[in-house]
N, C-alpha and C positions, 0 to 999 in steps of 0.2 A: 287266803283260805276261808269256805265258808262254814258258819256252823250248822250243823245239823239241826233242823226245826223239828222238835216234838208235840206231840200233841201234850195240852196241861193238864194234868191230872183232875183236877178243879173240874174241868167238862164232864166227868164219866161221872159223877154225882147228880147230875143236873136232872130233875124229872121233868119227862115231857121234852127232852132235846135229846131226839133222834141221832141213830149213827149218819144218819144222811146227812143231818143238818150241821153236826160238827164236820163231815170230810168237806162240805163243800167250805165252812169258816176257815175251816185247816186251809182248804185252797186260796181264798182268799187272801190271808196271812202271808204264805209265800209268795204270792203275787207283789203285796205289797212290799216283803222286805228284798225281792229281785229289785223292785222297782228304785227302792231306795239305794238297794248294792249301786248301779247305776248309774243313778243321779250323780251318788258320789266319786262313779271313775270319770262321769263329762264331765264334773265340777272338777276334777284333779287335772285331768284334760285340756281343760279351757284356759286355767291358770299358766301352767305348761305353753300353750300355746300364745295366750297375754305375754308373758316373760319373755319368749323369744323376740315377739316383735316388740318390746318397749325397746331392747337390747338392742334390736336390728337399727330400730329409729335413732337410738345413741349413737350406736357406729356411722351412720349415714349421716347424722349431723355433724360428729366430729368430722367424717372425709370433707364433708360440706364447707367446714369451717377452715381446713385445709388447703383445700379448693380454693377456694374462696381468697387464704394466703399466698397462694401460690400464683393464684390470678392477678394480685396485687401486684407482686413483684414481676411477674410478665410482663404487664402492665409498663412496671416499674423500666424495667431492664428495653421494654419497645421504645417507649417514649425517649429513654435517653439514649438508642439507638438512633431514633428519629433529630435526634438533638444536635448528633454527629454531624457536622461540617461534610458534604460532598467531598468525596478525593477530588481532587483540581487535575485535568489533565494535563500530563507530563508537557512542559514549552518544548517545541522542536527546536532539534538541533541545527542551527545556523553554518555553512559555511562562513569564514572572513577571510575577504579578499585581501593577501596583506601587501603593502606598499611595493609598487613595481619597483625591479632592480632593471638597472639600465646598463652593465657593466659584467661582460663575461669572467669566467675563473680567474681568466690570465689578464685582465685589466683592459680590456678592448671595451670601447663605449658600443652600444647598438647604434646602426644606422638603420634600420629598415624598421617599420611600425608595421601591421600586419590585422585586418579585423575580421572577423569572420562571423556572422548572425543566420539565422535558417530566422528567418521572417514572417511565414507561415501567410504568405500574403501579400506581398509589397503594398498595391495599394491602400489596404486597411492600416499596415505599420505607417505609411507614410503617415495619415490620418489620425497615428497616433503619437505621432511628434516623433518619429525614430529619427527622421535625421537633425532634429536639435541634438541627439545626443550624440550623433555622430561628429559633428563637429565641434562637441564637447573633446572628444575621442581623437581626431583629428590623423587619423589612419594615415599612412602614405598609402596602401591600398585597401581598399574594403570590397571584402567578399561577402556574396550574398546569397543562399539557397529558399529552395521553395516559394519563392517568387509569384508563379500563381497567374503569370501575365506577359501575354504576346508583348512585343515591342510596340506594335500601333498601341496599342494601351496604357504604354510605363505615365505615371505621373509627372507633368511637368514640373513638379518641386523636384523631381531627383533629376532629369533629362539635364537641365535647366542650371544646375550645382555647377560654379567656378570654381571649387576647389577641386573638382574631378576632373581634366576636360578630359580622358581617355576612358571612356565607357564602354562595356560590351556585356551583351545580353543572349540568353541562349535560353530557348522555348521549346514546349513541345509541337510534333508536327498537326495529329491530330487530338489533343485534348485539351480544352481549352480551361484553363484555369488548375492545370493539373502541373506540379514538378516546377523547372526553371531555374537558372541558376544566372547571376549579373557576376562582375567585376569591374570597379570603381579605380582608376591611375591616376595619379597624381602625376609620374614621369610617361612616356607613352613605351610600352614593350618593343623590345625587336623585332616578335611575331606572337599570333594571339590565335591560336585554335581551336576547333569545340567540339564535343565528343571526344573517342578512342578509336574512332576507325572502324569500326566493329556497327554494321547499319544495327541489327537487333536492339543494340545499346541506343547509339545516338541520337535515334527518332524520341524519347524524353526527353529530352534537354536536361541534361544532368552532371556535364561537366567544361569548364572552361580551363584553359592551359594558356598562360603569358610567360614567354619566355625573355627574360633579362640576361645583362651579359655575366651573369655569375653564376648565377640559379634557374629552376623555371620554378615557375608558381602555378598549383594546378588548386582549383576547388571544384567541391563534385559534390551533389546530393545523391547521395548514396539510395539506389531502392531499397525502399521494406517489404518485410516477407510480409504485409498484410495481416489483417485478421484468420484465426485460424489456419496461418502459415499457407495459403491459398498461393503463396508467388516465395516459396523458399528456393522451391527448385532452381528459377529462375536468377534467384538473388545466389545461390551457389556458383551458378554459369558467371556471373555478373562479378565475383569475386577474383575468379581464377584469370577471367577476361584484362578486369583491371588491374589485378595486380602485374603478370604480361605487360600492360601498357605504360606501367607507374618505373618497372624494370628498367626495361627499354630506356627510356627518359635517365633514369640516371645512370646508365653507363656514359649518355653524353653529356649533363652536368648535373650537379646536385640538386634536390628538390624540394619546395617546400607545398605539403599535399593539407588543406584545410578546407572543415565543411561541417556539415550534417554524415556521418558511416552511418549514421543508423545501429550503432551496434555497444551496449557495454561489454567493455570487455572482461574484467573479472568481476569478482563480487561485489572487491571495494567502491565499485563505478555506480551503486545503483542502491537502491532503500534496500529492496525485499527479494534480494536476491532466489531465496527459496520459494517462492511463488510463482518467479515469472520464466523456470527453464525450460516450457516449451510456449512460451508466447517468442513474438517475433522482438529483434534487438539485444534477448537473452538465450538463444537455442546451442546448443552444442557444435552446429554446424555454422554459424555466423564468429561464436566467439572463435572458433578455429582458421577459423579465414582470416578473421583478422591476427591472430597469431602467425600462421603463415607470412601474411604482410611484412610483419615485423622482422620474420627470421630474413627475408629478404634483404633487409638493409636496412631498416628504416626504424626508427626511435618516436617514441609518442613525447612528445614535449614536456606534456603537463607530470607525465607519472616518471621520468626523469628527474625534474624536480620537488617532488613532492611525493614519492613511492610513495608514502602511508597515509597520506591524506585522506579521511573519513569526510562523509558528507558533502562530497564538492561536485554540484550535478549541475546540467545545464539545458536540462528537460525536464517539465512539468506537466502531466495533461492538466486541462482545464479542469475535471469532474473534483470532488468532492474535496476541493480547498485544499489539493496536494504542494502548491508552492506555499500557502503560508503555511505547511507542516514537512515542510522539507522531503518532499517522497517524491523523488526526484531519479535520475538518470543522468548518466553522463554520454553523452551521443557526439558531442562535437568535438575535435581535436584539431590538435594541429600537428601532421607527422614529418617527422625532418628525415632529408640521406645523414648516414651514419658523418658523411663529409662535413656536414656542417652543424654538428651536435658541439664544436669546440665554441661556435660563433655564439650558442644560447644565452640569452641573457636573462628571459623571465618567459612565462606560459600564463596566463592570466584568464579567471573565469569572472567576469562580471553579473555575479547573480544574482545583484540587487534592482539592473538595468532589467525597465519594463518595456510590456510593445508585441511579445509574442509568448508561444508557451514555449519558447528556446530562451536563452539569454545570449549575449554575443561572448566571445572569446578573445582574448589582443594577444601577441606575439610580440617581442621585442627578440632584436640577432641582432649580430654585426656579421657581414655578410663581404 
C-alpha cells in the first residue's frame, strides 16, 4: 500500500515560491518516489528470479551427478556384460551305430549281408574311395542308387571288382547323368530284371529286381516330387504303380525291397519335422503312400528294431554344414515281406561312412 504524498507545510511560508513552482516540486517528488516504489519491486523481483535459478542449477547439478552415477554403473553393468563368455552352441546330437547283431530272436545266425548306398554319383564316389569301404563292408550284395551313369561310362575300378562277378546296371533312356540304379552279386541270381513293367516308370532307370531261390531282392530309387512339388503328382502315380508291383512279387516269394523312397516317414525320421510338411520327402501324400506300403505287408527293418530311435538319418544336404549338425533325414530303408521279419537279424545305418550326402545302410537276415 502507498502512502499518500502531502504537500509540507514548510512550502506555504516561503516568499517569493509560487503556487506554480511548488505544484510542479510536488510533481517531481512523486515522480521520484514512483520511481523508487519500483526500483524496489525489480529489485524484489530480480532476487526472486536469482533464487529460482541458483535452485534450478542445484537441482540440475544434483540429477547431473546422478546421471553421471547411473552412467557409471551402466557403464559398470555393460562391460561386465561384455565380459560374459559367448553361449557356445549346443554340440549336435550324434547318432551311434551300435555293434551289429548277427543272430535272430530264435538263434538262427544271419546268412545273407545286404548294402545299400544312394551314391549321388557313381563316378565321383568311386573318386572318393567308396569302394575301399566297401570292401571294408564286404556285402554278399551291394546295392547302389543315383548312379548318374550309362553303362558305356561305369568306372573301370567297379566294372573291374573280383569280389562282384554278377553286375547289373539300369540307366535312363534319355537323360544323361540323371537317376540309375546298379546291383553288385557275389552268387549270380536265377533272374535279374529292371523296371515294373510300367513304360511311364522304366524309361529312368530306377529299379532293379534279382530273384534268388528264397527271396527276390528289389532296389529302386524312388522319384522325388522335386522342388516346389513340381513332380508330386507323378510320384503319387509312381506310388500306387509300385506298390502293385512290390504286391505281385510277394504273393510268389518274399521280398527284400532296399534303396533311396525318397520319403521320411514319420517325424522321428527327420530333424525339423515342422518346417518341411510341404517340401517334397515330407508331404502328407508321400508319407501316406508309404504307409499304405506298409499296411500291404511289408515291415521297415530299421524302425522294427529300433521304434524310438531319435537322430538316426541317412541324408544330409550339402548347404549349411547339416551333417556335422546332425539335420539330417532318413530316406533309405530296407523293407522286408512280413514272411521274413522272423529271419531279422540287425538293420544298420552307417552314418559315419563318407562319399556322398547319403550314407549306406547293411542288412543282416538269415534267410
Amino acid at each position: 500500500m502507498f502512502t499518500r504524498f502531502t504537500e509540507p507545510s514548510a512550502w506555504r511560508g516561503l516568499v517569493g515560491v509560487t503556487a506554480k513552482t511548488r505544484k510542479a516540486v510536488f510533481a517531481s517528488c512523486c515522480e521520484s518516489a514512483t520511481t523508487r516504489v519500483l526500483l524496489c519491486v525489480h529489485a524484489v523481483c530480480l532476487r526472486g528470479v536469482f533464487a529460482v535459478r541458483a535452485s534450478s542449477r542445484m537441482k540440475r547439478g544434483k540429477n547431473a551427478e546422478e546421471t553421471a552415477a547411473d552412467g557409471e554403473n551402466d557403464t559398470g553393468s555393460a562391460s561386465a556384460k561384455k565380459a560374459k563368455k559367448p553361449k557356445e552352441p549346443e554340440a549336435p546330437i550324434l547318432y551311434d551305430d551300435p555293434p551289429d547283431k548277427f543272430t535272430t530272436k530264435d538263434g538262427r545266425n544271419a546268412n545273407l549281408k545286404v548294402t545299400s548306398w544312394n551314391v549321388d554319383g557313381l563316378r565321383a564316389w568311386v573318386k572318393k574311395k567308396g569302394l575301399d569301404w566297401v570292401r571294408e563292408e564286404a556285402p554278399d550284395i551291394l546295392c547302389l542308387q543315383e548312379t548318374k551313369c550309362g553303362e558305356k561310362d561305369l568306372p573301370a575300378d567297379i566294372t573291374s571288382m573280383p569280389e562282384y562277378p554278377h553286375k547289373y546296371w539300369a540307366a535312363t533312356d534319355n537323360k544323361e547323368g540323371y537317376s540309375g540304379v546298379a546291383m553288385l552279386c557275389k552268387t549270380e541270381p536265377i533272374k535279374v530284371t529292371y523296371g515294373i513293367g510300367n513304360e511311364e516308370h522304366d524309361k529312368e532307370g530306377r529299379v532293379i529286381t534279382a530273384e534268388f531261390p528264397d527271396f527276390y531282392l528289389v532296389t529302386a530309387y524312388v522319384p522325388n516330387s522335386g522342388r516346389g512339388l513340381v513332380r508330386l503328382d507323378y510320384r503319387k502315380t509312381w506310388d500306387v504303380d509300385f506298390r502293385a508291383y512290390l504286391t505281385e512279387l510277394d504273393m510268389q516269394k518274399p521280398l527284400v525291397l532296399c534303396g533311396d523312397l525318397n520319403v521320411a516317414h514319420q517325424e522321428i525320421d527327420l530333424k525339423n519335422p515342422k518346417g518341411n510338411k510341404k517340401n517334397a520327402g515330407f508331404t502328407p501324400e508321400e508319407r501316406e503312400g508309404f504307409s499304405q506300403l506298409l499296411s500291404s505287408g511289408f515291415v521297415d527293418s530299421f524302425r522294427e528294431l529300433y521304434p524310438e530311435q531319435t537322430n538316426a538319418y541317412s541324408f544330409w544336404t550339402y548347404m549349411m554344414n547339416a551333417r556335422g549338425k546332425n539335420v539330417g533325414w532318413r530316406l533309405d530303408y530296407f523293407l522286408l515281406s512280413s514272411g521274413l521279419l522272423p529271419g531279422l537279424c540287425d538293420s544298420k545305418i552307417r552314418n559315419k561312412v563318407m562319399g556322398s550326402d547319403h550314407c549306406p545302410i547293411t542288412l543282416h537276415i538269415a534267410v
